[in-house]
N, C-alpha and C positions, 0 to 999 in steps of 0.2 A: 253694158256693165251692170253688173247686181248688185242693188243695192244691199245693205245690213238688214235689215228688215226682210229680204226676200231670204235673205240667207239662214237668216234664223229662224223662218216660218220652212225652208226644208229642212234643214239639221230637226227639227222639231216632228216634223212626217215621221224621217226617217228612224228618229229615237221611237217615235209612236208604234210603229210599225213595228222593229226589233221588240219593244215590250210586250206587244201583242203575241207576237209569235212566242216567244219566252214565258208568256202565261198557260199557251196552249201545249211546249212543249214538256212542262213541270205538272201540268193536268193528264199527259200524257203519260209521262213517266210511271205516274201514279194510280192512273186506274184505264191502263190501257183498253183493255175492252170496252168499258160504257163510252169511255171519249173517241177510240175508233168506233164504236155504231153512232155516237151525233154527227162526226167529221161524214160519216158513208151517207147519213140521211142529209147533211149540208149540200157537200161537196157530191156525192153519188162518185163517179169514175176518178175525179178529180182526187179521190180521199189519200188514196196509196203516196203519190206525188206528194201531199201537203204535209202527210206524216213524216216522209222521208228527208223533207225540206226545212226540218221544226231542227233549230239547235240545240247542243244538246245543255240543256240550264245549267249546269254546276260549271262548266268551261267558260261559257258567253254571259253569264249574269254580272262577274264582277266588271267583266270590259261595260255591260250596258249602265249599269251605276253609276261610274267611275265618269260616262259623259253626262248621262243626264243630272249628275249632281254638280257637276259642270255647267251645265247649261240652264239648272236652274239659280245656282249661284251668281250667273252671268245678268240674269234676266226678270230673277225675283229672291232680291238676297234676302226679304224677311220671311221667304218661309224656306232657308236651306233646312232649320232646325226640325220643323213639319216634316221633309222630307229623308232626312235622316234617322228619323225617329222609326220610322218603318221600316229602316233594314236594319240600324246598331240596337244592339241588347241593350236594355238599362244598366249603367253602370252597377247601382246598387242590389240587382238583383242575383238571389241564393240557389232558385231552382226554375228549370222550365214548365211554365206552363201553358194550357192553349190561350189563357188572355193573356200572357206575355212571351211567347213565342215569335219569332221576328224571321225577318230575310236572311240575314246573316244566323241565326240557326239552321235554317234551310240548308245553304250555302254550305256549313261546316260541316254537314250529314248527321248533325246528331239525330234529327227525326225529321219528317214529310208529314206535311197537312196531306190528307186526298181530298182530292178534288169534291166529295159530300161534302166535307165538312163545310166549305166554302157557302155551299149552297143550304145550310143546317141543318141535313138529314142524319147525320150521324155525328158527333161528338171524339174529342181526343186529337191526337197526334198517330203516325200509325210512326211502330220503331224502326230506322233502321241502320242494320252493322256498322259499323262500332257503335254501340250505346252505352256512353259514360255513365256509369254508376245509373242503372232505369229502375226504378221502381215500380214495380208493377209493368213488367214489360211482357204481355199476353199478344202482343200485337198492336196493343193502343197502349200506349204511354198518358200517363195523368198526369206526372212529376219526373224529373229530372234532376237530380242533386249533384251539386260541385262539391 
């Protein structure tokens, strides 16, 4: 019999695990070519397989949420808020920007980080289809207005 403790140390692998691959498949999406030649210098033969196995983010993101906000609820209720804060939009907020762009942005397609920006080589949001009201939409978005 397994105990609680074992059982939420795998529910916890397996959340790990789904986020990992869901980070790699949204880095994917986004600048497929630099992220397939790291996966081909990672992985070498392996790489084809690991791409095709990557979900697809806008479908699996809300299911991975939906548990791990769950199970951080379950396990560390004072920081649901912490962890919330990284996907919900600020209530108060008028337009998108890169310091307050969120998961749930992502999610809704108004725009996509690339995978640089992450890393701080390049700046912005890049746009994409349907882009409510963009201002300055050349390909990087600065602002977003409701």
């Amino acid at each position: 019999m397994t105990s609680n403790l074992e059982r939420y140390k795998k529910d916890i692998d397996v959340l790990i695990e789904k986020g990992d691959n869901l980070l790699w498949a949204l880095y994917h999406e986004q600048d497929p070519d630099h992220v397939g030649a790291q996966l081909d210098e990672a992985l070498g033969k392996k790489a084809p397989d690991f791409i095709k196995s990557l979900p697809d983010f806008d479908s699996s993101y809300q299911a991975w949420y939906s548990e791990a906000k769950a199970m951080i609820r379950q396990l560390l209720p004072d920081r649901i808020e912490d962890f919330a804060r990284h996907y919900e939009k600020p209530k108060s907020r008028k337009e998108i920007t890169i310091e307050n762009y969120t998961l749930e942005d992502c999610s809704r397609t108004y725009c996509k980080l690339r995978p640089r920006n992450l890393e701080g080589k390049s700046g912005g949001a890049r746009c994409r289809d349907p882009a409510p009201k963009a201002t300055d939409c050349d390909g990087e978005i600065r602002q977003i207005s409701f």
